[in-house]
C-alpha positions as CSV (number, residue, x, y, z in Angstrom):
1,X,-46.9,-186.0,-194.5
2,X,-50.6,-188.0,-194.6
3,X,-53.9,-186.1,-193.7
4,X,-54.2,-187.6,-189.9
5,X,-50.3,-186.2,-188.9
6,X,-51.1,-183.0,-190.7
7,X,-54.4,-182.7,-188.4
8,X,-53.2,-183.6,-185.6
9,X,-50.3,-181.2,-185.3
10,X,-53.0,-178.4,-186.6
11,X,-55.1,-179.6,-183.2
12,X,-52.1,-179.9,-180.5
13,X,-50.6,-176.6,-182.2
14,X,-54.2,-174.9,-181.7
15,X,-55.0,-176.5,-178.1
16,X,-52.0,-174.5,-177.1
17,X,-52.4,-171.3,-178.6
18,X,-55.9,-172.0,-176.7
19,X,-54.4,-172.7,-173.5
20,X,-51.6,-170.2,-173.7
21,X,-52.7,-167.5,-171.7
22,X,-54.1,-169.5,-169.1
23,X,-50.2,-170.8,-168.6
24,X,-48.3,-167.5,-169.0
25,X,-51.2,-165.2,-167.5
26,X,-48.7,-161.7,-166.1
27,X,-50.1,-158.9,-168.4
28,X,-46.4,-158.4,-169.2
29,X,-46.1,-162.0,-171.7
30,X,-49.7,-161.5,-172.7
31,X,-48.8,-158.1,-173.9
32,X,-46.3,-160.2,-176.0
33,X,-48.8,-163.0,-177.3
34,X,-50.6,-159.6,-178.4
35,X,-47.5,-157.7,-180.0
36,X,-46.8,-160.6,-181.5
37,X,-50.5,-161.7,-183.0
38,X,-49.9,-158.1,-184.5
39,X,-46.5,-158.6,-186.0
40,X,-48.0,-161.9,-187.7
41,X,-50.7,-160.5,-189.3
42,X,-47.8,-157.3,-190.7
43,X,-45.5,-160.3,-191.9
44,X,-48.0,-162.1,-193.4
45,X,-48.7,-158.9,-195.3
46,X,-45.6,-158.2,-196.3
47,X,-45.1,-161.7,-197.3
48,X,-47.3,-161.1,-199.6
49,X,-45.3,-158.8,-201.6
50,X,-42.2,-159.5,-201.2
51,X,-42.4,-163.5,-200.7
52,X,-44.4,-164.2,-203.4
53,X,-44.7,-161.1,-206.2
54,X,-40.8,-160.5,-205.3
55,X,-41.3,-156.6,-204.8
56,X,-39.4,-155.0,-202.0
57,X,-41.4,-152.6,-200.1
58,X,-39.7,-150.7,-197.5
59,X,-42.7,-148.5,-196.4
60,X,-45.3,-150.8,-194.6
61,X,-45.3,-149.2,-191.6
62,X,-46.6,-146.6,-193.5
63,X,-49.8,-148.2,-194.0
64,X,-50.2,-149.6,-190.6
65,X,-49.8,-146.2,-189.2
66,X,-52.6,-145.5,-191.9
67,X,-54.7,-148.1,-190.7
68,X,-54.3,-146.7,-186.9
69,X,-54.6,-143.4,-187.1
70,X,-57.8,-143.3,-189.4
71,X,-59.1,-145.2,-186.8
72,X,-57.8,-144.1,-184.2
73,X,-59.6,-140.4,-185.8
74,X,-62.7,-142.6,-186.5
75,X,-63.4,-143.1,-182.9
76,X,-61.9,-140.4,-181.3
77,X,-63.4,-137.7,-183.3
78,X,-66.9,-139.3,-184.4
79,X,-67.2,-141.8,-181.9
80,X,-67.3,-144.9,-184.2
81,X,-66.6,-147.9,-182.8
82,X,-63.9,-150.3,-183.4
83,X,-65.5,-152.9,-185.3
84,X,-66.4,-149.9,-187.7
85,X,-63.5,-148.6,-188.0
86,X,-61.5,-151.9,-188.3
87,X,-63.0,-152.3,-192.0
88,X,-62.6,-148.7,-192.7
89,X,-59.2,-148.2,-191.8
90,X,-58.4,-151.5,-193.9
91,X,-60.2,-150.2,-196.5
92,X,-58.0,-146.6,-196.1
93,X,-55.0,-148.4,-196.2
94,X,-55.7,-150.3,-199.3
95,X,-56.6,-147.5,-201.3
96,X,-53.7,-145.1,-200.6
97,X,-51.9,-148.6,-201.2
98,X,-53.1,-149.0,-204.8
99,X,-52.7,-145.3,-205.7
100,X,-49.2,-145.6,-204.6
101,X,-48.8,-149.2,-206.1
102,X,-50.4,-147.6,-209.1
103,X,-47.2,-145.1,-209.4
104,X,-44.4,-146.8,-208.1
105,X,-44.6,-150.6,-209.1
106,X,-42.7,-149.9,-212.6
107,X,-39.7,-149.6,-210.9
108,X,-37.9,-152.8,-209.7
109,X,-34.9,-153.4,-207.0
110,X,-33.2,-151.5,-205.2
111,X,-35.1,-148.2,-206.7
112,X,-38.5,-149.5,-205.7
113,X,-37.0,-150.2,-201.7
114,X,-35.8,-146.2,-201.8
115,X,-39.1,-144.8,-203.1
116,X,-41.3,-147.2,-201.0
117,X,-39.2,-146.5,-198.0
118,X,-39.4,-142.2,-199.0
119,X,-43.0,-142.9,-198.6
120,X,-42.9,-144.2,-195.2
121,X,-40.9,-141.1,-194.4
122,X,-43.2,-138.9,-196.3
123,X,-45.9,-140.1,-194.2
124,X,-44.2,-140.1,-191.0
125,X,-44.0,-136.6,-191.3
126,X,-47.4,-135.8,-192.1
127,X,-48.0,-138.0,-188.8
128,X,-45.5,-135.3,-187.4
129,X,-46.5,-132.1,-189.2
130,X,-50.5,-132.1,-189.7
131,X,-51.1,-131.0,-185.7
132,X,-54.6,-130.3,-186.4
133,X,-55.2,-133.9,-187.4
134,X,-52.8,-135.8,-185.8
135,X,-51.7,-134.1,-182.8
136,X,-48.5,-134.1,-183.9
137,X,-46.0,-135.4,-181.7
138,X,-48.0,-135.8,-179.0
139,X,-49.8,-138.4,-180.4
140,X,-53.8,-139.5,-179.8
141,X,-55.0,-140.4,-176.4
142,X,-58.3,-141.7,-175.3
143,X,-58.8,-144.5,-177.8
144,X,-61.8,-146.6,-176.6
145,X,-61.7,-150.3,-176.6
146,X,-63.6,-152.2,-178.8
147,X,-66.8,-152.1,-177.6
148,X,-69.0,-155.4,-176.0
149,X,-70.9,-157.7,-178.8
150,X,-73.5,-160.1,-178.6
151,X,-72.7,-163.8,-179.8
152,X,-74.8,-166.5,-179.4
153,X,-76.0,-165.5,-176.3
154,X,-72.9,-164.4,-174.9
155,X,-71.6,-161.1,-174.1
156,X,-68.1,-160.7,-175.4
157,X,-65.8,-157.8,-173.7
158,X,-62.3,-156.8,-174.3
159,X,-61.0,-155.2,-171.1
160,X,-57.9,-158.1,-170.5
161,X,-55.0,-158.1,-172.5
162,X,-56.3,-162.3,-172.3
163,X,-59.8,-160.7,-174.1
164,X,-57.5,-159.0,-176.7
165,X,-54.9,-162.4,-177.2
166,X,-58.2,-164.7,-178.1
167,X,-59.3,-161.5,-180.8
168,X,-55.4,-161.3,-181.9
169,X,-56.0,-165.2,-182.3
170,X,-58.7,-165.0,-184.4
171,X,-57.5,-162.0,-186.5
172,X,-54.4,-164.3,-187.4
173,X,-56.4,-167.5,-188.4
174,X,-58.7,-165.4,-190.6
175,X,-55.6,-163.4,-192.0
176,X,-53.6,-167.0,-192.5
177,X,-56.6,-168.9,-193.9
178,X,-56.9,-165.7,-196.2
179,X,-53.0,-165.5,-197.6
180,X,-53.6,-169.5,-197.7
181,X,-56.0,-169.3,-200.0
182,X,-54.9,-167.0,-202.8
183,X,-51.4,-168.5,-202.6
184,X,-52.4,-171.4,-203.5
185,X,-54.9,-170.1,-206.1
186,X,-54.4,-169.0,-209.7
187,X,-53.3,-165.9,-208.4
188,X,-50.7,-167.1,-206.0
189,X,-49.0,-168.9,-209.3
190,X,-49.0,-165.9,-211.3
191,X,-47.2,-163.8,-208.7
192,X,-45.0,-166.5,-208.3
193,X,-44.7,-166.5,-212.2
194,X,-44.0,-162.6,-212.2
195,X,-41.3,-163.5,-209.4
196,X,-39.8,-165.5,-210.5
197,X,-39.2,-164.1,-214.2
198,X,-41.6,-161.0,-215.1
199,X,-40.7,-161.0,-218.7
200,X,-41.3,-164.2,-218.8
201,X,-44.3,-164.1,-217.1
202,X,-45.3,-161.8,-219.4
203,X,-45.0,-163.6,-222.6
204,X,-48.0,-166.7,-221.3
205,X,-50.0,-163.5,-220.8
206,X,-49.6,-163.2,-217.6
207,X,-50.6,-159.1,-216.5
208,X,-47.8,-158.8,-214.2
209,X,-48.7,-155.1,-213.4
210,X,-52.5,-156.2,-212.4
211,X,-50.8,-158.7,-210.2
212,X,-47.9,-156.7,-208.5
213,X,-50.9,-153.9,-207.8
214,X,-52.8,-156.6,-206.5
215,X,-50.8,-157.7,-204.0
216,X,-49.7,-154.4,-202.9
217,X,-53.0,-153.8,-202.6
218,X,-54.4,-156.3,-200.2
219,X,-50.9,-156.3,-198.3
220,X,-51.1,-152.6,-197.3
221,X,-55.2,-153.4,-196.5
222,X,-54.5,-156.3,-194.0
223,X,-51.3,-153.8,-192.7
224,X,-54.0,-150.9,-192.1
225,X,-56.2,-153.8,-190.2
226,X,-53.2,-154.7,-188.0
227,X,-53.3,-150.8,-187.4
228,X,-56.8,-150.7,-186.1
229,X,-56.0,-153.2,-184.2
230,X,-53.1,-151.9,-182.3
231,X,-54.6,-148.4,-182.0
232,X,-57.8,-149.8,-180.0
233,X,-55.2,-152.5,-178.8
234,X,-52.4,-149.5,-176.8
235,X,-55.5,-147.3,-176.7
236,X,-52.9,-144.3,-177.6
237,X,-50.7,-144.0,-181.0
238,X,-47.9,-141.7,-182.1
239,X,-45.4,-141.2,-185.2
240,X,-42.7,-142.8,-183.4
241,X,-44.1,-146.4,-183.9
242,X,-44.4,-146.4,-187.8
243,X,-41.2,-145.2,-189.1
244,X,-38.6,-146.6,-191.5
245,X,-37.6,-148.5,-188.3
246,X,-40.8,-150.3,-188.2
247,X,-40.5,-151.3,-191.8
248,X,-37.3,-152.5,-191.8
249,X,-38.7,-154.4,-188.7
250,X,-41.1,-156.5,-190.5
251,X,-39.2,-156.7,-193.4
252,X,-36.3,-158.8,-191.3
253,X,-39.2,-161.1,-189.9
254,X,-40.6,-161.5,-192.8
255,X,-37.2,-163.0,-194.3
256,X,-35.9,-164.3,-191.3
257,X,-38.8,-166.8,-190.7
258,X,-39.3,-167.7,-195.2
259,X,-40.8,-165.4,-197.6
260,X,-42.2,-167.5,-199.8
261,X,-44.0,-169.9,-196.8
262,X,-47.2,-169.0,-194.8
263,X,-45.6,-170.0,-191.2
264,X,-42.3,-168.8,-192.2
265,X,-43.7,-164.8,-191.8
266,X,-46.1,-165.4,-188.9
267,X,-42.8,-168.0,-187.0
268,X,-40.3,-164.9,-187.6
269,X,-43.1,-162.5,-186.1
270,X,-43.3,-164.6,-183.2
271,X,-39.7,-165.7,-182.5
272,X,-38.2,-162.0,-183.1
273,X,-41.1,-160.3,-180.7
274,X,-40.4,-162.4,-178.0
275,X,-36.6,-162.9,-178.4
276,X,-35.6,-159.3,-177.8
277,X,-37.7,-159.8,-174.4
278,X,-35.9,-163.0,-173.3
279,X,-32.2,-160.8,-174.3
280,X,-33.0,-157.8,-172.0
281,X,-30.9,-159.8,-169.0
282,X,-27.9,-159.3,-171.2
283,X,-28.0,-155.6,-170.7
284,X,-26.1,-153.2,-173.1
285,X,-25.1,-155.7,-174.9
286,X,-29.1,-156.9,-176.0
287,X,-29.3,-155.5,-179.4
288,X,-25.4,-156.5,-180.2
289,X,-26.5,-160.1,-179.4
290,X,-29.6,-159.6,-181.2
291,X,-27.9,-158.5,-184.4
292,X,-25.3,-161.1,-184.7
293,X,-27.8,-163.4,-184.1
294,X,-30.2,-162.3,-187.2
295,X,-27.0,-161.9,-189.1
296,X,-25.8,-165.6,-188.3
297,X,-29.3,-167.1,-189.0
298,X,-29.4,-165.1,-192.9
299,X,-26.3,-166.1,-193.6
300,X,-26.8,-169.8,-192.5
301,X,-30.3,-170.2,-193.7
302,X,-30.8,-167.8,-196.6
303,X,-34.4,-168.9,-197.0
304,X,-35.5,-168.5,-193.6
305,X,-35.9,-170.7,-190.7
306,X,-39.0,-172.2,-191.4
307,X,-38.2,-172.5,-195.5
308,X,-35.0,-174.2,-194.5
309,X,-36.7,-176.3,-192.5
310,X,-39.3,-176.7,-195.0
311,X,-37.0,-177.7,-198.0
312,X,-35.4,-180.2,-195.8
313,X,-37.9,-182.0,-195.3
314,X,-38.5,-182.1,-198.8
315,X,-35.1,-183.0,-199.7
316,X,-35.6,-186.1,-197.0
317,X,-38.5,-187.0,-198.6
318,X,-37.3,-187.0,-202.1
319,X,-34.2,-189.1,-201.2
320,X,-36.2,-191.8,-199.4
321,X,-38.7,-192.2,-202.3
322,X,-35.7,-192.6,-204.6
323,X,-34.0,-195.2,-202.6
């Protein structure tokens, strides 16, 4: 694909994002564009680790409840704003992320997926447990919208969910132009290197455990990001959104759009936000048709919708140059 066809799909693709919400504008889809500018930026995250240094983690939610809930705290009980407590939360998030990184990352497979997903539980219950702090399960209330800034001239509030789609919008470019670029660095090949064969990786001189830490690192940072964002975003936050559930969640979108692709993660945010809305007609039998669904697609396309899709292409291309 030339230069011109690659910019031109990147301008039609973002004159529709632009134009989205001035198509679909019921608060009820744009609370979907949002959800789903949320789940992207948590896929792309998660991609991170698992796409690209091949470690399963099973307890991301954990740091996007991090991320909320230290800003959420931030705000509620110092009156910090948002765009204070966005960096700080993301900060938060990739700290406890690189302790826990620090500790766990020797293990591999199926033993690293239990422990990172006992974590989640671990801090579920904290969430749950520390009443003091967190309320418990009641939750935090009274979370103030990011408050107005001055750009250019203009005065920029958030008090539409069309406000909080155009700052979603934003959040996921940056995020995407960001996972973009150290992909496709130096780094991004050595975390491909250590996924693809660690001991071999190993033997270039390649430190894999600087690596897997890294990416653990900034992936549970951009997830406790997300999490400011959704606290200040509902405007109220409770245990029951970041559980195992929720990890498992944006594991399944991660592989169901391609790990190992940047629009695979943010298309299977997107697609598996939205889908679930279009199958509530179907009643009871919603989440059956759901699950047979993923299950058929993972089966069919073991590297993901858009990474089928992707190699395809490939595959076409390589045949015709051959001919």
């Amino acid at each position: 694909m030339n230069k011109a066809i690659k910019i031109g799909i990147i301008s039609a693709v973002a004159t529709i994002l632009l134009v989205l919400p001035h198509l679909f504008t019921m608060d009820y889809y744009l609370h979907i564009f949002v959800m789903s500018e949320i789940y992207a930026v948590l896929a792309l995250s998660l991609a991170l680790i698992v796409g690209f240094s091949g470690q399963v983690s099973m307890g991301h939610a954990a740091f996007y409840g991090i991320g909320a809930y230290v800003s959420a705290l931030l705000s509620t009980k110092m009156g910090l704003p948002f765009w204070v407590n966005f960096w700080i939360s993301g900060a938060a998030a990739g700290l406890i992320s690189y302790i826990i990184g620090k500790l766990v990352l020797r293990l591999r497979g199926h033993v690293l997926a239990i422990t990172t997903a006992f974590f989640c539980v671990l801090v579920n219950v904290i969430m749950v447990n520390w009443i003091p702090v967190t309320n418990g399960p009641m939750g935090i209330a009274g979370i103030p919208r990011p408050t107005p800034i001055d750009l250019f001239g203009y005065r920029l509030v958030f008090e539409t969910r069309m406000h909080y789609y155009y700052l979603g919008l934003l959040f996921v470019a940056i995020v995407a132009w960001f996972f973009y670029r150290i992909t496709t660095s130096r780094m991004g090949d050595n975390l491909i290197g250590v996924r693809e064969n660690e001991e071999l990786a190993k033997s270039l001189g390649i430190d894999t455990m600087r690596n897997k830490i890294f990416a653990f690192s900034v992936g549970g940072a951009l997830a406790g990001l997300a999490g400011s964002f959704y606290a200040h975003y509902i405007l109220f936050i409770s245990p029951v959104t970041f559980t195992i559930g929720e990890s498992i969640n944006i594991l399944v979108m991660v592989i169901f759009g391609g790990m190992s692709t940047l629009l695979g993660p943010i298309f299977g945010a997107i697609l598996l936000t939205i889908l679930p809305e279009f199958l509530r007609m179907a009643g009871a039998l919603r989440l059956v048709i759901y699950g047979v669904s993923l299950v058929c697609f993972i089966i069919w396309l073991p590297q993901g919708v858009w990474g089928s899709i992707k190699n395809w292409w490939i595959n076409k291309k390589s045949s015709e140059s051959s001919e």
